[in-house]
C-alpha positions in Angstrom: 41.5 -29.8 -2.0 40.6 -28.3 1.2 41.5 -24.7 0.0 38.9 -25.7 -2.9 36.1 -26.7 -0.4 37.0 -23.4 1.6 36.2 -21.3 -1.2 33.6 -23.3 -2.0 31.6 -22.6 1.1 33.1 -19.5 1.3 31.1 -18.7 -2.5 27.8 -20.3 -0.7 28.2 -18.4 2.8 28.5 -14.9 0.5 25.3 -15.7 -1.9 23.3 -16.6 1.2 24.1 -13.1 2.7 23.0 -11.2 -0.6 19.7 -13.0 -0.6 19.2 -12.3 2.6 20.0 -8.2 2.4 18.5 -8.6 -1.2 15.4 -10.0 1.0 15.3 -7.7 3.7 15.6 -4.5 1.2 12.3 -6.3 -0.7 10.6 -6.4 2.2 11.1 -2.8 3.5 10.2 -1.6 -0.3 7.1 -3.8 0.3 6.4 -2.5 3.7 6.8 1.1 2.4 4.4 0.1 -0.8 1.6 0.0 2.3 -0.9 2.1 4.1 -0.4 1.4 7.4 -3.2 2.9 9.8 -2.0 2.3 13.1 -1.4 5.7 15.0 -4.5 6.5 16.4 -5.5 10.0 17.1 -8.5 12.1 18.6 -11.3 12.3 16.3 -11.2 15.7 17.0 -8.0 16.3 15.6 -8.6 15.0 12.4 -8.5 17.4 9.0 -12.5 16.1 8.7 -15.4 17.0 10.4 -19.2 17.3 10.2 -20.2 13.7 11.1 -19.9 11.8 14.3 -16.9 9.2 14.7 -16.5 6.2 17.0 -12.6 5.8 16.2 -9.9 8.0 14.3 -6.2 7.2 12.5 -3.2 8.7 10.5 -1.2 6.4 8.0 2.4 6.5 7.4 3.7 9.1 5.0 4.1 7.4 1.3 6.5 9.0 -0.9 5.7 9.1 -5.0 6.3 10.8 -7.3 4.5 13.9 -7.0 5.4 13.9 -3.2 4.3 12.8 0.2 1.0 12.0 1.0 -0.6 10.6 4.1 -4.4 9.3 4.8 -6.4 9.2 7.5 -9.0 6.6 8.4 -12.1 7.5 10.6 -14.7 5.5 11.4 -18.4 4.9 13.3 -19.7 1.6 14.0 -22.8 0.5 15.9 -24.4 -3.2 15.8 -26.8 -2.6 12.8 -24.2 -0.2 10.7 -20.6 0.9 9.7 -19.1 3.5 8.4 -15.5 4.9 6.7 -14.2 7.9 5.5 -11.0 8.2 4.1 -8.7 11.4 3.5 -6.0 10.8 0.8 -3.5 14.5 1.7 -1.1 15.4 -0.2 1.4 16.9 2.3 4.5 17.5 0.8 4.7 18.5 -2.8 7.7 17.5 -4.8 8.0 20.1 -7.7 4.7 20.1 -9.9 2.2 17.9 -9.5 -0.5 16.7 -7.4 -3.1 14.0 -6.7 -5.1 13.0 -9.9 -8.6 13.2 -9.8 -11.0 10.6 -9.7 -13.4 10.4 -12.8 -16.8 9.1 -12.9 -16.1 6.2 -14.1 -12.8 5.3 -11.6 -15.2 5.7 -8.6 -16.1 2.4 -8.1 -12.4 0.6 -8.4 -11.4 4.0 -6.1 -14.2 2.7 -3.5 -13.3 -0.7 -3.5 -9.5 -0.4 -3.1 -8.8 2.4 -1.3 -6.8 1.0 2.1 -8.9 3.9 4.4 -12.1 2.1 3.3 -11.1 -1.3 3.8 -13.0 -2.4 6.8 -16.0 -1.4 5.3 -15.5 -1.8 1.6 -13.8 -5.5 2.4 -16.3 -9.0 1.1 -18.4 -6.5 -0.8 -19.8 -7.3 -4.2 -22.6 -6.2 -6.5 -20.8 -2.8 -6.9 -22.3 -0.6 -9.3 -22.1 3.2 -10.4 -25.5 5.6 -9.4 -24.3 9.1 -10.9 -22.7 12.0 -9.9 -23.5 15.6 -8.2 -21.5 18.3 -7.5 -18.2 16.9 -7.9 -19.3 13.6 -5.9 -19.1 10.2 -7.3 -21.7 8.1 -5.9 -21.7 4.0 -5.9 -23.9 1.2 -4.2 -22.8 -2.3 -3.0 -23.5 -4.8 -0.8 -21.7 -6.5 2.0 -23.6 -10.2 3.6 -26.9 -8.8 4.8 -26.0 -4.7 4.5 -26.7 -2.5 1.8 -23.9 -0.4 1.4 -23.4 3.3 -0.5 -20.1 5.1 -1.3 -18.9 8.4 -2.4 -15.7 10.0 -3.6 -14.8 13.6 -3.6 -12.4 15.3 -5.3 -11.0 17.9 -3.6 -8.9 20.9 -3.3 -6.5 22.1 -6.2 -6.7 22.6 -10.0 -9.0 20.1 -12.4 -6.0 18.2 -12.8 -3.4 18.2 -9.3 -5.7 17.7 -6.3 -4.3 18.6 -2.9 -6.7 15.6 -1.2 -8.9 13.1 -2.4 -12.0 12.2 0.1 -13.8 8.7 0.1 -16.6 7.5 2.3 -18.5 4.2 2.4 -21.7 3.2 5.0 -23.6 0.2 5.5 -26.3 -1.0 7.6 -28.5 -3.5 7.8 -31.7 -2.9 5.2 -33.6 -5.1 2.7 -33.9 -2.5 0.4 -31.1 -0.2 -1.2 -29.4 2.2 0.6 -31.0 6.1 -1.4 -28.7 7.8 -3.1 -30.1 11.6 -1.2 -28.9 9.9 2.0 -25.3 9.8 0.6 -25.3 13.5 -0.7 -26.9 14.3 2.6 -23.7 12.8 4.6 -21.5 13.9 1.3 -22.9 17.6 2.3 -22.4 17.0 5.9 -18.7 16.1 5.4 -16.5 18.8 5.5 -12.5 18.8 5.1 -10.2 21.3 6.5 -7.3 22.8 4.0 
């Protein structure tokens, strides 16, 4: 009998460890399935330039299948605005491949859950599509008491493998919509380095 209850426990001890390896592994997949911006670096080193920036970062390098990619967040906030840009790289090909480019009609989803964007783009609503220029994709929205405008550029590459993808999103405090010309103006400030 006590040879029974042994293996018993023994069977229970066993399945507990394989939930609990079974649960780290899912939570290291889930960590990895993240963009995690916390290595902060000098604006100035950053692969984009051409507008002023209060605070920089790199992500973690994400592995999928086309290859690695990394993103940078950089940002500028005073008390009556804020404002993200977010570089999607990819840095390591693997094989053929690249970044797919965002169409016209994916800019506003891209906008609005794109993890470099986030603490601008985050409690927004009223998201809507203005048009297109040059390549750019251009969106309003609005966040409590800001009007808010948005842009994605597809970047470097062939029509259908991109090398980066660039997203930007500004508010500020305004009781009447945020022009679309000040969003190419910043759009044709914005430069990225290859």
């Amino acid at each position: 009998m006590r040879r029974k209850q042994l293996g018993g426990g023994l069977k229970s001890l066993l399945m507990s460890l394989a939930a609990l390896v079974a649960g780290g592994t899912v939570t290291t997949a889930l960590a990895q399935d993240s963009w995690n911006f916390n290595n902060e670096i000098p604006c100035a080193t950053a692969p984009v330039y051409g507008v002023p920036f209060n605070r920089c970062w790199t992500s973690n390098v994400r592995t999928f299948r086309i290859g690695n990619v990394q993103s940078w967040r950089l940002t500028y906030t005073d008390s009556k605005s804020e404002f993200a840009i977010g570089l999607y790289r990819l840095v390591a090909a693997h094989g053929v491949g690249g970044l797919s480019p965002v169409a016209n009609s994916g800019a506003v989803d891209w906008l609005r859950t794109a993890d470099a964007l986030k603490n601008v783009t985050t409690g927004a609503g009223g998201w809507a599509l203005t048009g297109s220029r040059a390549g750019d994709h251009y969106v309003t929205f609005q966040k409590a008491q800001r009007q808010c405008i948005g842009f994605v550029r597809n970047g470097s590459g062939t029509a259908s493998q991109l090398n980066w993808i660039l997203g930007a999103a500004f508010c500020r405090e305004s009781a009447t919509p945020i022009p679309t010309s000040e969003a190419e103006f910043v759009a044709d400030a914005v430069k990225v380095r290859d």
